[in-house]
MIDOSE-1310 file (N, C-alpha, C; in nm, 2 decimals, decimal comma, always signed):
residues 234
xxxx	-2,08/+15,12/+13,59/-2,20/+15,09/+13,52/-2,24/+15,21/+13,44; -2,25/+15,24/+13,31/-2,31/+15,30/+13,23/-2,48/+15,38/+13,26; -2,44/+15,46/+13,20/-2,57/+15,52/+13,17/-2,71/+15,49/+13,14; -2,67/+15,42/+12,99/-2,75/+15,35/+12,97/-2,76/+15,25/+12,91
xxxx	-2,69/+15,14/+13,01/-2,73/+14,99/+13,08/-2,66/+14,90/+12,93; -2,58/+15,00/+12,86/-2,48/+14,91/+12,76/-2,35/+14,95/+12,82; -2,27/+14,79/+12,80/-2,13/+14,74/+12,81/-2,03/+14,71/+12,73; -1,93/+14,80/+12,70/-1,79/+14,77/+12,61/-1,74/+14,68/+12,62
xxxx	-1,69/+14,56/+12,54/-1,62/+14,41/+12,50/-1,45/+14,53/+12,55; -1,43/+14,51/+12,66/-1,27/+14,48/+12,71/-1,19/+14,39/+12,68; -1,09/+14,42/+12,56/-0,93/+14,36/+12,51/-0,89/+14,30/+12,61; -0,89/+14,18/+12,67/-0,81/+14,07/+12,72/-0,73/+13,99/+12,69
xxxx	-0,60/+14,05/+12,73/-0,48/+13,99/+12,64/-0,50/+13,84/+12,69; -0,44/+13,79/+12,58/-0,39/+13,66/+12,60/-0,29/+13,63/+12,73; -0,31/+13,49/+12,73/-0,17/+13,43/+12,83/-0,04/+13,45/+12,78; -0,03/+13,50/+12,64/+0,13/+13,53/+12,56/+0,13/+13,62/+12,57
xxxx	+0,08/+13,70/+12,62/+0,06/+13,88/+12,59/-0,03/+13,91/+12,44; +0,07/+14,02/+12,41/-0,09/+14,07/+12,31/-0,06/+14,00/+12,17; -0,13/+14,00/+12,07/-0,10/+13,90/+11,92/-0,07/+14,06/+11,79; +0,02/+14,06/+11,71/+0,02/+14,14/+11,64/-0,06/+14,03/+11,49
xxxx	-0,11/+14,10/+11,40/-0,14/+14,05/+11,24/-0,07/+14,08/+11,19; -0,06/+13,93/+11,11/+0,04/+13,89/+11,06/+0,09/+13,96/+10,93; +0,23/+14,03/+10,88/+0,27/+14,11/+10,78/+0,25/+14,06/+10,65; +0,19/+14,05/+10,53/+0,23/+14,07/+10,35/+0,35/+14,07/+10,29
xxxx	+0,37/+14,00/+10,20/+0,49/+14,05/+10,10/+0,45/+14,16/+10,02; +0,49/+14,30/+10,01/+0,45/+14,42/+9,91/+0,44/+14,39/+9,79; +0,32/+14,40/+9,72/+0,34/+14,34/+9,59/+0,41/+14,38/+9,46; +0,44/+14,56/+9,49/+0,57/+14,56/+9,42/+0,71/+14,47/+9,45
xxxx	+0,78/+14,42/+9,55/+0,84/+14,31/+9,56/+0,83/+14,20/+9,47; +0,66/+14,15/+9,49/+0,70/+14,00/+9,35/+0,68/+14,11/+9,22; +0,62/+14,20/+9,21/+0,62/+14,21/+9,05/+0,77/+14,24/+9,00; +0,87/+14,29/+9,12/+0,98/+14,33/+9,04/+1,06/+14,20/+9,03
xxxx	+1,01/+14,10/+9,13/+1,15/+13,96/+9,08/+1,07/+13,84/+9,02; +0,96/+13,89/+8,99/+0,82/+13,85/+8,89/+0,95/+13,87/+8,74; +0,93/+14,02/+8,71/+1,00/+14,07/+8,60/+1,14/+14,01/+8,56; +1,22/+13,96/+8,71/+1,36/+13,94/+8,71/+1,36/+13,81/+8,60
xxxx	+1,31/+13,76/+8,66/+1,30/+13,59/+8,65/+1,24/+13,57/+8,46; +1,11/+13,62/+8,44/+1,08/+13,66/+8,30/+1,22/+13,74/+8,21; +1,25/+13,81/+8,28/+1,37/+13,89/+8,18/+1,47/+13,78/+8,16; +1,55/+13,68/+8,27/+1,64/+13,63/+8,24/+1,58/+13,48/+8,16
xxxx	+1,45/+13,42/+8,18/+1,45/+13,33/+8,07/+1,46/+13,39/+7,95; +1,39/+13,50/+7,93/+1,37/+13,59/+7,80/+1,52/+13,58/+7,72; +1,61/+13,64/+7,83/+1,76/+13,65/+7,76/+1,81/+13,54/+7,71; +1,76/+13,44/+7,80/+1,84/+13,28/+7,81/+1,76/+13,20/+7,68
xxxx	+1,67/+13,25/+7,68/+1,58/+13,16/+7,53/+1,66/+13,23/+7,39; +1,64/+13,37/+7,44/+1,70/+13,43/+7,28/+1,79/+13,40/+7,23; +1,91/+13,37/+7,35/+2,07/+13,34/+7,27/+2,01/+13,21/+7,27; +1,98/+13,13/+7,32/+1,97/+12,96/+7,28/+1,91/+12,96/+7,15
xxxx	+1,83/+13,05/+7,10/+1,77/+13,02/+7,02/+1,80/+13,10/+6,88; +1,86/+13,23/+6,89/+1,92/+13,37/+6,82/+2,06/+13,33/+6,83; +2,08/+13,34/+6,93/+2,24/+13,37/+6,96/+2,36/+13,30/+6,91; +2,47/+13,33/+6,89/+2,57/+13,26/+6,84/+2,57/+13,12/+6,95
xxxx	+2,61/+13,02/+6,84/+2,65/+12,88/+6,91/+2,76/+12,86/+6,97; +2,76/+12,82/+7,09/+2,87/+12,85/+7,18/+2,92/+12,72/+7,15; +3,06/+12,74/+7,15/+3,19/+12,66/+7,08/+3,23/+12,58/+7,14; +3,25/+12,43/+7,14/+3,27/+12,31/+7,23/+3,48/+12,38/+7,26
xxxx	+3,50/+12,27/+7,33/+3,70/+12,26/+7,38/+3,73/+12,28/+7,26; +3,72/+12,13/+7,16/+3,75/+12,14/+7,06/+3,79/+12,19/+6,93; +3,63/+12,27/+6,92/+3,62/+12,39/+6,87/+3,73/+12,52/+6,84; +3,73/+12,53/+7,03/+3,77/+12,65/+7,02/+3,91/+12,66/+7,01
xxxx	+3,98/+12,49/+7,03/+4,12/+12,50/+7,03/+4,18/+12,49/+6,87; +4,05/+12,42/+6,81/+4,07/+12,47/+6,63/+4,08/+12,59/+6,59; +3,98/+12,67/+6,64/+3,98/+12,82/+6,62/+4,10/+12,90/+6,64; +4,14/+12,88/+6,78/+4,29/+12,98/+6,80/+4,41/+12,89/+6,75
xxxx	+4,41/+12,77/+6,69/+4,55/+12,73/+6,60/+4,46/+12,78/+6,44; +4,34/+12,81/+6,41/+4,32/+12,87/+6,27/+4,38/+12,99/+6,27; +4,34/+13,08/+6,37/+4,39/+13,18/+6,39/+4,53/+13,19/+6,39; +4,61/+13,14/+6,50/+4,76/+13,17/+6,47/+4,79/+13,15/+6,33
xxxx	+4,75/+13,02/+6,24/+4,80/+12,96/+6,14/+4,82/+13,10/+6,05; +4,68/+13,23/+6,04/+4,58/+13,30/+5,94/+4,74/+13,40/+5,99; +4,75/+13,44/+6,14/+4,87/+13,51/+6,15/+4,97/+13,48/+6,08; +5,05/+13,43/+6,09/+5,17/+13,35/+6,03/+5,19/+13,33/+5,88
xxxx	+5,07/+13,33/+5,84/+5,05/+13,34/+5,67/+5,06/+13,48/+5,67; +4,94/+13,57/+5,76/+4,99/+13,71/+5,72/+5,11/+13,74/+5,68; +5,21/+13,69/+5,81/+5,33/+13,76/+5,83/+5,40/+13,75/+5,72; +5,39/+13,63/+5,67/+5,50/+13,56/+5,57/+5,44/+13,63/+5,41
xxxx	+5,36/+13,65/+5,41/+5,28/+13,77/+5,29/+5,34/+13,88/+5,30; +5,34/+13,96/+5,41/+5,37/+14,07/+5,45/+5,54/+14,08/+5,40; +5,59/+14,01/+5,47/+5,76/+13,94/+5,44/+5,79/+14,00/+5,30; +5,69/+13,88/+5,23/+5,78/+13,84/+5,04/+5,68/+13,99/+5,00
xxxx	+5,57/+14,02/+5,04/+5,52/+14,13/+4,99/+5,63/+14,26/+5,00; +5,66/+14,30/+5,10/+5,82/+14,40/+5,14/+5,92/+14,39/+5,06; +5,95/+14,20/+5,07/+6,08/+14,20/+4,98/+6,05/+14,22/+4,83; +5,89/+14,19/+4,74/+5,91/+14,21/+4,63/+5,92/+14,39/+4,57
xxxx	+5,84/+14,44/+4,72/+5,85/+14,56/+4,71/+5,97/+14,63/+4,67; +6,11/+14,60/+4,75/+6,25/+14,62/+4,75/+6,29/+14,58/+4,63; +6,27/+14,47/+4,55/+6,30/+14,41/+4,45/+6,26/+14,49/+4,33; +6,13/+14,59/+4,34/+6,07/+14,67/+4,20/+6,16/+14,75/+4,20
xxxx	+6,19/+14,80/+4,33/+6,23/+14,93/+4,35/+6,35/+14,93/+4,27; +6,44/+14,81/+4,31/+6,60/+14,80/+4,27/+6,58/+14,79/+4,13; +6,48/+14,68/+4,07/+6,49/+14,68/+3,94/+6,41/+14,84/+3,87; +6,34/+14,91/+3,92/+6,35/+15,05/+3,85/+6,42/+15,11/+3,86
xxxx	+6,52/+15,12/+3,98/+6,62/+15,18/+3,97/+6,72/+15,15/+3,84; +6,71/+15,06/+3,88/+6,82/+14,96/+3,72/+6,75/+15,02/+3,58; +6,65/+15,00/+3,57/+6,60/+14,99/+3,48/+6,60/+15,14/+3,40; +6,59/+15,24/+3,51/+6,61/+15,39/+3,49/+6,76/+15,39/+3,45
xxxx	+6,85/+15,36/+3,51/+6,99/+15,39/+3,47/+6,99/+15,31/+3,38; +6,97/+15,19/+3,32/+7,01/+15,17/+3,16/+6,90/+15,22/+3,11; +6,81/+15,26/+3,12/+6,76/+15,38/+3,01/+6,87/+15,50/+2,97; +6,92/+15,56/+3,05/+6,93/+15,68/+3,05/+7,08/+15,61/+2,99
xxxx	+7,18/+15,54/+2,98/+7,30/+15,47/+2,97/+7,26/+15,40/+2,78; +7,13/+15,35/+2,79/+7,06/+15,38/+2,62/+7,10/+15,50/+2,55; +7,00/+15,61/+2,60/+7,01/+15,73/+2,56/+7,15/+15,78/+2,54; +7,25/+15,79/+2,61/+7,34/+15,82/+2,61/+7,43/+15,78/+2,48
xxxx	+7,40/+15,64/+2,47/+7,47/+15,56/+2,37/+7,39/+15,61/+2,25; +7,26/+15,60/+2,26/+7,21/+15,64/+2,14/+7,26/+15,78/+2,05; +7,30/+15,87/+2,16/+7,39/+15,97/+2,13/+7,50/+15,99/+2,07; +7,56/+15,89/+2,12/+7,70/+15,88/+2,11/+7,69/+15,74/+1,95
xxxx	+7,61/+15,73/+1,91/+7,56/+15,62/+1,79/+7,56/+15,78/+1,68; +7,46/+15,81/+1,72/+7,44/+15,97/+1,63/+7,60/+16,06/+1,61; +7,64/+16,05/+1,67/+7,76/+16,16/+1,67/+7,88/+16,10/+1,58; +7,88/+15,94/+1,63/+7,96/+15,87/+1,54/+8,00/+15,89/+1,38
xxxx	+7,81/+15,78/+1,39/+7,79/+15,81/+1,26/+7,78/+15,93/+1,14; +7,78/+16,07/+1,20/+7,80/+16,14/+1,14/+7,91/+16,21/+1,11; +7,98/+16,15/+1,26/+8,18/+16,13/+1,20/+8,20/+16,08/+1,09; +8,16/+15,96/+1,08/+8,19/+15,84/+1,00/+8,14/+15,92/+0,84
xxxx	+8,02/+15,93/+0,88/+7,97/+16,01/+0,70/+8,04/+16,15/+0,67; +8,08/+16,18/+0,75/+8,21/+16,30/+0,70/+8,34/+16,23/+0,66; +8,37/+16,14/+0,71/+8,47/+16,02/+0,72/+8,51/+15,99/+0,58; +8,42/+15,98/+0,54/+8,34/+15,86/+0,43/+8,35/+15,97/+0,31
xxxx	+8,31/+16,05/+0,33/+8,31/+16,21/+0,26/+8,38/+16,23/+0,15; +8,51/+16,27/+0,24/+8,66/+16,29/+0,24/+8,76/+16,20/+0,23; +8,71/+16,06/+0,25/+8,76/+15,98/+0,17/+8,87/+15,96/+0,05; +8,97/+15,94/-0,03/+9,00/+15,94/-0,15/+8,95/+15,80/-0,20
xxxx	+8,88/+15,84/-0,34/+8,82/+15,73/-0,40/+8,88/+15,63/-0,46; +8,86/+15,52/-0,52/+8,96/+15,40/-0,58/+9,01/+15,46/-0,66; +9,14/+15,43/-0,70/+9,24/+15,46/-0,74/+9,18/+15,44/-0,91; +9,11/+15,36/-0,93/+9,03/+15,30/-1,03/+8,91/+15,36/-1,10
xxxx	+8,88/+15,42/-1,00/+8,74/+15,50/-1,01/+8,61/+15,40/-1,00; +8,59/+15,33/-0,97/+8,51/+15,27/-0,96/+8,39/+15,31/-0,87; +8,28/+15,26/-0,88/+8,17/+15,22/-0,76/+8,09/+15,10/-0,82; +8,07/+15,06/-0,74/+8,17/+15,07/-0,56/+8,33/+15,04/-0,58
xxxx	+8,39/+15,07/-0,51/+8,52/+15,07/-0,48/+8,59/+14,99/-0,35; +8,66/+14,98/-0,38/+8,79/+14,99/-0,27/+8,88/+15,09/-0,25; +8,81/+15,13/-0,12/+8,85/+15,28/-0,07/+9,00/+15,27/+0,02; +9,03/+15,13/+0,09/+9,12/+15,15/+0,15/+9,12/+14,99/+0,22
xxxx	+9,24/+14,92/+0,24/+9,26/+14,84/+0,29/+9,40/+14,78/+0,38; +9,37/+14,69/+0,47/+9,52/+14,65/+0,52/+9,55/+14,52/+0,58; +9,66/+14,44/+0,53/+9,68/+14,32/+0,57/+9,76/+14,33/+0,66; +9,80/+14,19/+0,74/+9,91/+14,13/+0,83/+9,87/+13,99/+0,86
xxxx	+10,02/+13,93/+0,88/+9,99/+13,81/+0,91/+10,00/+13,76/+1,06; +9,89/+13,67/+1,12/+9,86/+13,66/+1,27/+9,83/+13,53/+1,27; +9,94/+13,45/+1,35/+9,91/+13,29/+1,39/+9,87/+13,20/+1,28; +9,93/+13,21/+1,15/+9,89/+13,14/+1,02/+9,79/+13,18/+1,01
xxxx	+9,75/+13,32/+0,98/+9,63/+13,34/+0,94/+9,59/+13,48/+0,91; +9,56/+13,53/+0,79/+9,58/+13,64/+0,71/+9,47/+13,78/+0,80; +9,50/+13,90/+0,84/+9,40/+13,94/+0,90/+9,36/+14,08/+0,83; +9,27/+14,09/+0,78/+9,26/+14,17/+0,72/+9,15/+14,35/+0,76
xxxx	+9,16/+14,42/+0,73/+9,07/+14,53/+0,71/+9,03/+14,66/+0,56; +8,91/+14,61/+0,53/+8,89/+14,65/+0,39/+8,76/+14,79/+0,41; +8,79/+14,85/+0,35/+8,71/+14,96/+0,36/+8,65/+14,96/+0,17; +8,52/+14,91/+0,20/+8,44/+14,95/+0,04/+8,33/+15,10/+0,00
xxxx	+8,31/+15,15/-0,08/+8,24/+15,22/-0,06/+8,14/+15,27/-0,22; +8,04/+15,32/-0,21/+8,00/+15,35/-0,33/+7,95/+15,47/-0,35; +7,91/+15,54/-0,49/+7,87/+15,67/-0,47/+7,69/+15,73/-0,40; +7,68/+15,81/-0,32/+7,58/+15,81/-0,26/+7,42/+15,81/-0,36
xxxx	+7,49/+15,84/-0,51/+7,35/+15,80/-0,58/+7,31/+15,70/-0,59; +7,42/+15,57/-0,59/+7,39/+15,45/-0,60/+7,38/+15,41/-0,45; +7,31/+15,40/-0,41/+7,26/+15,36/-0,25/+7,20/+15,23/-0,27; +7,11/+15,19/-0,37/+7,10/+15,09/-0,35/+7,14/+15,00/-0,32
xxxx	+7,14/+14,84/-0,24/+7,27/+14,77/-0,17/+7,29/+14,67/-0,30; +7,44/+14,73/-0,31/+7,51/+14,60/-0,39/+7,54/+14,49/-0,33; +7,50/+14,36/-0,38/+7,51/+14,21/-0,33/+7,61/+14,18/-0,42; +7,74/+14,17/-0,34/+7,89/+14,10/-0,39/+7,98/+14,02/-0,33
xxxx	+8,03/+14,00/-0,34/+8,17/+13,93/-0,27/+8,29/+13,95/-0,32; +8,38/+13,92/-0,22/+8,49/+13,93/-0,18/+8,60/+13,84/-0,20; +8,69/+13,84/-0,32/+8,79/+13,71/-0,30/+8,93/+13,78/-0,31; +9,03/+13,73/-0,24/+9,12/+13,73/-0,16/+9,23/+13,65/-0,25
xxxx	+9,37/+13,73/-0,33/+9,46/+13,63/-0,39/+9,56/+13,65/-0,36; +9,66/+13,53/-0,24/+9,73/+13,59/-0,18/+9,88/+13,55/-0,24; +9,98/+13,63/-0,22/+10,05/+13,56/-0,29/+10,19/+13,58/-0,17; +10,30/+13,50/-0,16/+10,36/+13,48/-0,02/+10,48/+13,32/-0,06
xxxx	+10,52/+13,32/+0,06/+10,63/+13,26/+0,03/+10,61/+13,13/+0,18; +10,59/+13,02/+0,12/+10,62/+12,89/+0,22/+10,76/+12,87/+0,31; +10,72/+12,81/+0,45/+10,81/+12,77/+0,49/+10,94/+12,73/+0,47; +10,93/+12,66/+0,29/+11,07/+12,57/+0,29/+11,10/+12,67/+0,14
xxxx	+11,06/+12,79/+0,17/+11,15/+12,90/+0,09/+11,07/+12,94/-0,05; +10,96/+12,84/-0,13/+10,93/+12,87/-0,21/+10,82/+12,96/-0,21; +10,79/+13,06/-0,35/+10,71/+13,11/-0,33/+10,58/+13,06/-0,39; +10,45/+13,12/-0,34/+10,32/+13,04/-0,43/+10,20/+13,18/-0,41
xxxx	+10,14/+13,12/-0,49/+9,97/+13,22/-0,47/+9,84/+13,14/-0,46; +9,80/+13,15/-0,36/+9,64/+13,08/-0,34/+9,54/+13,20/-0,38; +9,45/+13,12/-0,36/+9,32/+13,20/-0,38/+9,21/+13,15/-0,25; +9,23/+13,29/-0,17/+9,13/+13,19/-0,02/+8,95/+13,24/-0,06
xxxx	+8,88/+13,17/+0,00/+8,76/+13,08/-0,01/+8,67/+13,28/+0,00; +8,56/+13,30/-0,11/+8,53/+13,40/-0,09/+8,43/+13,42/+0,00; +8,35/+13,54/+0,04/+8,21/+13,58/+0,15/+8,16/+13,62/+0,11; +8,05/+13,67/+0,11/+7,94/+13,77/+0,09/+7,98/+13,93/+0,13
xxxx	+7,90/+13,99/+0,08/+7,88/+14,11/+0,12/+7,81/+14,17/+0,08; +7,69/+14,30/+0,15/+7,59/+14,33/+0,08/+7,64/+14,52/+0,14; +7,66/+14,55/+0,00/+7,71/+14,72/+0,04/+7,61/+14,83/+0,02; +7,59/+14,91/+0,14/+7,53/+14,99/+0,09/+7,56/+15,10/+0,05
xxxx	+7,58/+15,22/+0,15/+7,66/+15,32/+0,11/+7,82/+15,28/+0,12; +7,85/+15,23/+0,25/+8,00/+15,18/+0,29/+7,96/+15,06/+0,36; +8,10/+15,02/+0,39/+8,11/+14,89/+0,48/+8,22/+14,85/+0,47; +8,25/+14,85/+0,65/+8,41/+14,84/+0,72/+8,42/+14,66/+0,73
xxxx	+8,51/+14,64/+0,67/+8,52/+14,49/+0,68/+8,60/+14,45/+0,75; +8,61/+14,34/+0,88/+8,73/+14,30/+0,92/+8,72/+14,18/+0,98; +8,84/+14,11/+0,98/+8,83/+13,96/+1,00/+8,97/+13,88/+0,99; +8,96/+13,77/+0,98/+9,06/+13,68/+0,93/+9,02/+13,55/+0,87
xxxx	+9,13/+13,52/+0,79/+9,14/+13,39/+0,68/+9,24/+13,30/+0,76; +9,23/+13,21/+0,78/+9,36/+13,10/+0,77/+9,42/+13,09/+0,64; +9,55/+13,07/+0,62/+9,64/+13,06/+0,52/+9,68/+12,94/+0,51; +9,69/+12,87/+0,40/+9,73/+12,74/+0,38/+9,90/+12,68/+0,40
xxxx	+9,92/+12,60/+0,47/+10,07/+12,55/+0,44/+10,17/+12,64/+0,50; +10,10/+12,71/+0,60/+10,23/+12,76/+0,66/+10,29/+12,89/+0,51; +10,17/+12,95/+0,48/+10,20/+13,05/+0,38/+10,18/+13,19/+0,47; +10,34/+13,25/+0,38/+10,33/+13,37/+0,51/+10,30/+13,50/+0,35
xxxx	+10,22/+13,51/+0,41/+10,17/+13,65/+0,28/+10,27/+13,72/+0,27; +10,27/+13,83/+0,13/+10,35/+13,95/+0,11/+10,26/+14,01/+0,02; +10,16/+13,97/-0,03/+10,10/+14,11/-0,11/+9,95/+13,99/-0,15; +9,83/+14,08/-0,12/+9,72/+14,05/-0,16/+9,65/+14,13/-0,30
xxxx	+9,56/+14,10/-0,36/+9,53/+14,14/-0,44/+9,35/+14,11/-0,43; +9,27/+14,22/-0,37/+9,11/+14,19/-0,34/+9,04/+14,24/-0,46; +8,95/+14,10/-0,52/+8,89/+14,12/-0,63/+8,72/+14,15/-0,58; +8,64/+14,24/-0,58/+8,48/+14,28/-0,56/+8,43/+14,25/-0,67
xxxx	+8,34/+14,13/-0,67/+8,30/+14,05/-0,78/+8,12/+14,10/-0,78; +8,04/+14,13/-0,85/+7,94/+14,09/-0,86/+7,86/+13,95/-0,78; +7,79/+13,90/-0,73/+7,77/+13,80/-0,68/+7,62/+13,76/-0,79; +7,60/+13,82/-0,84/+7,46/+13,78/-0,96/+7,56/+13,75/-1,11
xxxx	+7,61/+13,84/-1,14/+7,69/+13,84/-1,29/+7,79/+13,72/-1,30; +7,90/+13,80/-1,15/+8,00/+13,73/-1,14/+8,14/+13,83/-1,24; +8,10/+13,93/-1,27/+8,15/+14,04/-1,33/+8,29/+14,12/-1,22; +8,37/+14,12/-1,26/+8,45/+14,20/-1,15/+8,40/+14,37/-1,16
xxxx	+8,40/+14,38/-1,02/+8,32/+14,49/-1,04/+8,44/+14,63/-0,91; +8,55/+14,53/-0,86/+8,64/+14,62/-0,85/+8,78/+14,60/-0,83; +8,89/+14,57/-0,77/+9,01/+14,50/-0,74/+9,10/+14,63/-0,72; +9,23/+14,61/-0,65/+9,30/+14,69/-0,57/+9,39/+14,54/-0,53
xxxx	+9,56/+14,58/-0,56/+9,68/+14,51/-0,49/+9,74/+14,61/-0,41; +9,73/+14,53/-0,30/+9,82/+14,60/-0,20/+9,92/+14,52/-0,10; +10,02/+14,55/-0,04/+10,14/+14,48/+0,01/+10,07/+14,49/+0,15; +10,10/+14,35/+0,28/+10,12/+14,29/+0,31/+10,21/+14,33/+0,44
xx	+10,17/+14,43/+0,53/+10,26/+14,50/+0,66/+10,28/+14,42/+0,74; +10,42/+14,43/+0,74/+10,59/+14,34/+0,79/+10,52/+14,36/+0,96
């Protein structure tokens, strides 16, 4: 009994024993799977809505035969691209040695020709004196047919090109023993300083030459403007 004449309420457990109160979920807990759940629709709306369109079977089995195809084109590019590569290379190579195989010639054109114009020089002139002339010539007979090489020439003041021709009077002996002289079919010729002539005539009838006689005609006048007989090498 107290003091004074107040009484403390004594905790009387239960028939279960004693009761604990009942625990909370911490509310940092839901705010953080609060946030989870907001973050992943967040992600899930953006690509649905932003994001690249995701590619049906179909699709995607178009995709990787585009792809191999886009390979396979590379490669075959790559290929003829290499081989034309190889191909410039060979043709510049080529293309360098016949330059240089030009040059060469071009040289050897130069060195000639100024043989030839020393050639031509020293020449002895037609027996006739003429210019142009007939500086030098020679026959034989080859398979019925007369073959000739004529060397014309004029003096270097007259440069300008003389337009003439050439006729041919052969004189020779047939087959069945007799002898005859034709006159074979004339050509052109436009001379300038010189000019090496050579060639062949067919001969008529089985005619075997023994002496020619080349007349250098004017081709405007018709003027003989040079002639030379010469025999006919056996």
């Amino acid at each position: 009994m107290a003091l004074f004449g107040s009484k403390r309420n004594v905790f009387t457990p239960t028939p279960y024993g004693s009761t604990r109160r009942a625990r909370r979920i911490p509310r940092w807990l839901v705010l953080m799977l609060t946030g989870i759940v907001l973050g992943a629709g967040g992600l899930l709306f953006l690509q649905k809505s932003y994001g690249p369109t995701r590619l049906t079977v179909e699709q995607s089995e178009q995709l990787h035969y585009d792809l191999n195809s886009a390979n396979l084109d590379k490669q075959r590019l790559q290929s003829q691209l290499t081989q034309q590569t190889r191909d410039l290379t060979k043709t510049r190579s080529s293309l360098e040695e016949q330059t240089a195989k030009l040059a060469q010639a071009h040289e050897n054109i130069a060195k000639l020709t100024h043989d030839i114009l020393l050639f031509a020089d020293v020449m002895p002139a037609d027996p006739r004196g003429t210019s142009p002339g007939i500086r030098a010539a020679s026959f034989r007979n080859s398979d019925a047919e007369l073959a000739y090489q004529i060397l014309l020439m004029q003096d270097k003041e007259k440069s300008p090109t003389f337009q003439g021709e050439i006729e041919l009077v052969v004189a020779g002996r047939y087959p069945n023993g007799k002898n005859g002289t034709v006159t074979l079919p004339a050509f052109d010729v436009d001379l300038g300083y010189y000019d090496h002539l050579r060639g062949s005539i067919p001969l008529p009838d089985g005619l075997t030459a023994r002496q020619v006689t080349v007349r250098f005609i004017n081709r405007s006048t018709k003027k003989l403007s040079a002639t030379r007989v010469l025999n006919v090498a056996r």
